[in-house]
C-alpha positions, 0 to 999 in steps of 0.5 A: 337231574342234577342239582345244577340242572335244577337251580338252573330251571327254577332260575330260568323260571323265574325269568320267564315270570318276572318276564311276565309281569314285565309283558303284562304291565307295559301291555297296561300302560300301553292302554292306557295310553291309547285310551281315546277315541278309537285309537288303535295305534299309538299313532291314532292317538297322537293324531287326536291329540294334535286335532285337539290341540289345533281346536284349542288353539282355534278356540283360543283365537275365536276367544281372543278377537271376541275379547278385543271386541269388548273391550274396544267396546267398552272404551266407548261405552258410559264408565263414569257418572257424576251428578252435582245438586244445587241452588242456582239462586243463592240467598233464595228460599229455593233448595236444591232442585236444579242439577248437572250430570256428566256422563262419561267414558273412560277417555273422557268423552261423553256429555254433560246435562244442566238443569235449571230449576226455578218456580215458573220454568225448567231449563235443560242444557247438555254440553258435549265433552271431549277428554273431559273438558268442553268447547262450551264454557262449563259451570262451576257445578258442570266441572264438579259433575265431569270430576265426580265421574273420574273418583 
């Protein structure tokens, strides 16, 4: 052999080599990509993966209506309390016994309670609210009660 011959082999060589290392490294990422669940085929693990994505998007939807729900719930439900103590009989030695709470929601519909506390009775009222005003003439204390829900 000649030293032609020679560079030539051990070039050759080194291809077949760095061809090797080529092989062996795309064999890797080969598997890796097709890590999953019995995937065999690249195919395989796209299959799965386009299923995994058409629960989430299931799962998403599922999430979505439940989140409607509670929030149409919410409108509906109490947001907002306020209560007002006070003296109905000024001057008297009396305290302040007697009350008025509004319980509202974030509309401004709900109901608006009154007591009236003296030393033989208690008197209770309550007043239907609708956007934060009543049909029924609303005390001074009534209306600070239905403004005290909004702070």
């Amino acid at each position: 052999m000649t030293v032609d011959t020679n560079i030539l082999l051990y070039a050759l060589i080194g291809i077949i080599a760095v061809l090797i290392g080529l092989v062996i490294y795309l064999e890797l990422r080969v598997r890796r990509l097709l890590r999953g669940k019995d995937a065999k085929s690249l195919e395989d693990s796209y299959l799965a993966l386009v299923a995994e994505v058409d629960e989430l998007h299931k799962s998403r939807e599922e999430i979505e209506n439940y989140l409607k729900q509670v929030e149409m719930r919410l409108r509906r439900s109490v947001s907002g309390v306020g209560t007002i103590r006070f003296n109905p009989f000024h001057g008297s030695s009396g305290s302040n016994q007697s009350f008025a709470t509004a319980l509202l929601n974030e509309k401004g519909d709900g109901v608006v309670f009154s007591s009236l506390y003296s030393r033989d009775r208690v008197s209770v009222f309550a007043k239907p609210v609708k956007g934060g005003s009543s049909e029924y003439e609303l005390t001074d204390e009534e209306k600070q009660a239905i403004a005290k829900t909004k702070e």
